[in-house]
N, C-alpha and C positions, 0 to 999 in steps of 0.2 A: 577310267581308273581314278580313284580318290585316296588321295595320302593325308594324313592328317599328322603334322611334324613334331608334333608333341610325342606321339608314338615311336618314332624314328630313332634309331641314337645316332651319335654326330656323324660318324661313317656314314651309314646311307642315307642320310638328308643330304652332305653334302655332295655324296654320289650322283643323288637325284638331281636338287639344282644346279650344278657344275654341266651337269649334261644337255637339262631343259635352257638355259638362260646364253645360248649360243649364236654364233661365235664373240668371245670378247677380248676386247682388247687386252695387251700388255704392257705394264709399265716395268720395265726394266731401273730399277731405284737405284742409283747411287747415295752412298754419305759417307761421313767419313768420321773412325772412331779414337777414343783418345789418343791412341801413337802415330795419329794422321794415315795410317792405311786405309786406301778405297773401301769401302764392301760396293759390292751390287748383287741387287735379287731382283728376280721377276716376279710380280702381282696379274695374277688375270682379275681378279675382282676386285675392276679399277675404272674411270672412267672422268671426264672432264664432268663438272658435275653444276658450272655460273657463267658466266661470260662477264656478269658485272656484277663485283668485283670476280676476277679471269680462276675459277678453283679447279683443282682437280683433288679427287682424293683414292684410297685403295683400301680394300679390308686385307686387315694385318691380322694371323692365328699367332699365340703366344707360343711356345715349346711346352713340351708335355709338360714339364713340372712347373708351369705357370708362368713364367721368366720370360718378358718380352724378346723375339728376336733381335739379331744384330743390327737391322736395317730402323725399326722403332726404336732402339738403346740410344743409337745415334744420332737420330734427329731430331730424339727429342732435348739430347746434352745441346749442343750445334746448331739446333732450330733452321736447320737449312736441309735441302737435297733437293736430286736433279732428277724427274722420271725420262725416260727415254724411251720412244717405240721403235717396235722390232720390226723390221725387214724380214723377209725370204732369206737373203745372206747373212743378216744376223742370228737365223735361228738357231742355228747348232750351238753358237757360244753364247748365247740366250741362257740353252739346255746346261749348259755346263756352271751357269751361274747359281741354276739351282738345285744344286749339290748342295749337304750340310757340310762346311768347312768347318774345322775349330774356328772360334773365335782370334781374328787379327791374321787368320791367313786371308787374302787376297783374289776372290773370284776375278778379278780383272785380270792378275799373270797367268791362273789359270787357264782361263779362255784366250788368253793372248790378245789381248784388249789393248788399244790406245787411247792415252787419255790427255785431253784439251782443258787448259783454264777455263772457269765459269767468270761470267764478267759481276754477276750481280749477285753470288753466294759462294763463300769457300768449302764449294764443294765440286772437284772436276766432273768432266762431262766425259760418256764414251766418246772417241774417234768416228767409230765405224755405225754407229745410231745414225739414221736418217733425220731424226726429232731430237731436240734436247729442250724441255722445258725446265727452268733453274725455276724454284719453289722456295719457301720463305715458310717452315710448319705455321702454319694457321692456329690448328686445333687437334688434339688425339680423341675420340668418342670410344671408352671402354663401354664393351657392350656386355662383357661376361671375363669371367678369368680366361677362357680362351683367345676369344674372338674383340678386336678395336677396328675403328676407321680411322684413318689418316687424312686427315685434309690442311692444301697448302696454298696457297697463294702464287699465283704464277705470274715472277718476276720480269722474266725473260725466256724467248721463244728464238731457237735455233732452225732453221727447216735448209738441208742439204741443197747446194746451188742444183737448179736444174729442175725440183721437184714442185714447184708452185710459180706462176706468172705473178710476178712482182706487185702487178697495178692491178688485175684481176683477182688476181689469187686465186684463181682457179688449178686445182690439182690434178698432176698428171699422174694419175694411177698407174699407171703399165712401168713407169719409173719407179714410186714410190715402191708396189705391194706389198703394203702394209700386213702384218699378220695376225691373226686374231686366235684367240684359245678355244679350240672345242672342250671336248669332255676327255679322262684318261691320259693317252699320247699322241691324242690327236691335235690339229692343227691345221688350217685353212690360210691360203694368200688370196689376198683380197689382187686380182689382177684380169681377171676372166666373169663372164657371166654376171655381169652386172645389171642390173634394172633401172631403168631412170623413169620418174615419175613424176607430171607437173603437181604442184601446189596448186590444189582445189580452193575455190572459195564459194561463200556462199551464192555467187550467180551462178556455177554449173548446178544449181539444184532448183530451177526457176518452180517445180509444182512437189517442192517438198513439202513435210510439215511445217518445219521451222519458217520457211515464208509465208504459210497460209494460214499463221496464225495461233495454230492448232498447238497445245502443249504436250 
């Protein structure tokens, strides 16, 4: 099959890629808006995106009538927020975080959320996040009256005792699983059936092209 997205309208393009580009992570956003109320929302079109300097960013849609959402209003006043990944146990009040609330209610009481000082941005962290990366906005990239990217700068890294060896850093999946977004209301834990694969280099291909020369 061949799509060609120019054709599409935004429903089913984003139908389609939401479905193909599987499974992806979630940044559950906190910030926080002028009467210092939390918000938090969940971004699946999101992802650590530098190691140096450490970025992560998400695509943010505006509201129908063009008007940034609550979670861009506020970071970009505040120039700060916290993404947090979602857990297996976090997911249901994940769900509930994205709910449209008026403006200045609070998805954190909501979901019954606990919330922890951030050390390097005022902006709290959830409790119950496995992950808290505090972010510093970097940059907004508007793409279109709908559609922006968000990227930030990551300040500081939180990772739940228990879930990584210290010196190693090696991650204990079966503790963490992490959850990632499929398509629709679906959803995957990353905890089972996993694949491990060594890094190849160019000596497991001793009678390739690329050694013998060949372009």
């Amino acid at each position: 099959m061949r799509f060609d997205p120019s054709a599409l309208d935004a429903a089913r393009l984003y139908k389609l890629l939401a479905a193909l580009v599987v499974p992806r992570p979630i940044a559950l956003v906190t910030t926080r808006n002028e009467n210092g109320t939390v918000n938090a929302a969940p971004y699946s079109f999101f992802n650590i995106l530098s190691d140096k300097p450490p970025v992560v960013g998400f695509g943010a849609a505006a509201r129908s009538n063009g008007q940034p959402k609550d979670t861009v209003a506020n970071l970009e006043r505040t120039k700060a927020f916290v993404v947090h990944l979602v857990d297996a146990p976090l997911l249901d009040r994940m769900n509930v975080c994205s709910v449209d609330f008026a403006p200045g209610e609070s998805e954190i009481v909501a979901a019954g959320l606990g919330l922890l000082d951030s050390e390097r941005v005022d902006v709290p962290r959830i409790a119950e996040a496995p992950v808290h990366l505090e972010c510093r906005h970097r940059q907004t990239i508007v793409l279109s009256e709908r559609a922006s990217i968000v990227l930030g700068d990551v300040v500081c890294i939180h990772v739940r005792p228990g879930l990584l060896d210290e010196r190693s850093l090696h991650l204990d999946l079966a503790r963490y699983r992490p959850v990632g977004r499929l398509f629709g209301t679906r959803y995957v834990a990353v905890d089972e059936h996993v694949v491990e694969l060594p890094r190849l280099g160019r000596g497991d291909f001793p009678n390739s092209a690329t050694t013998q020369g060949v372009a």
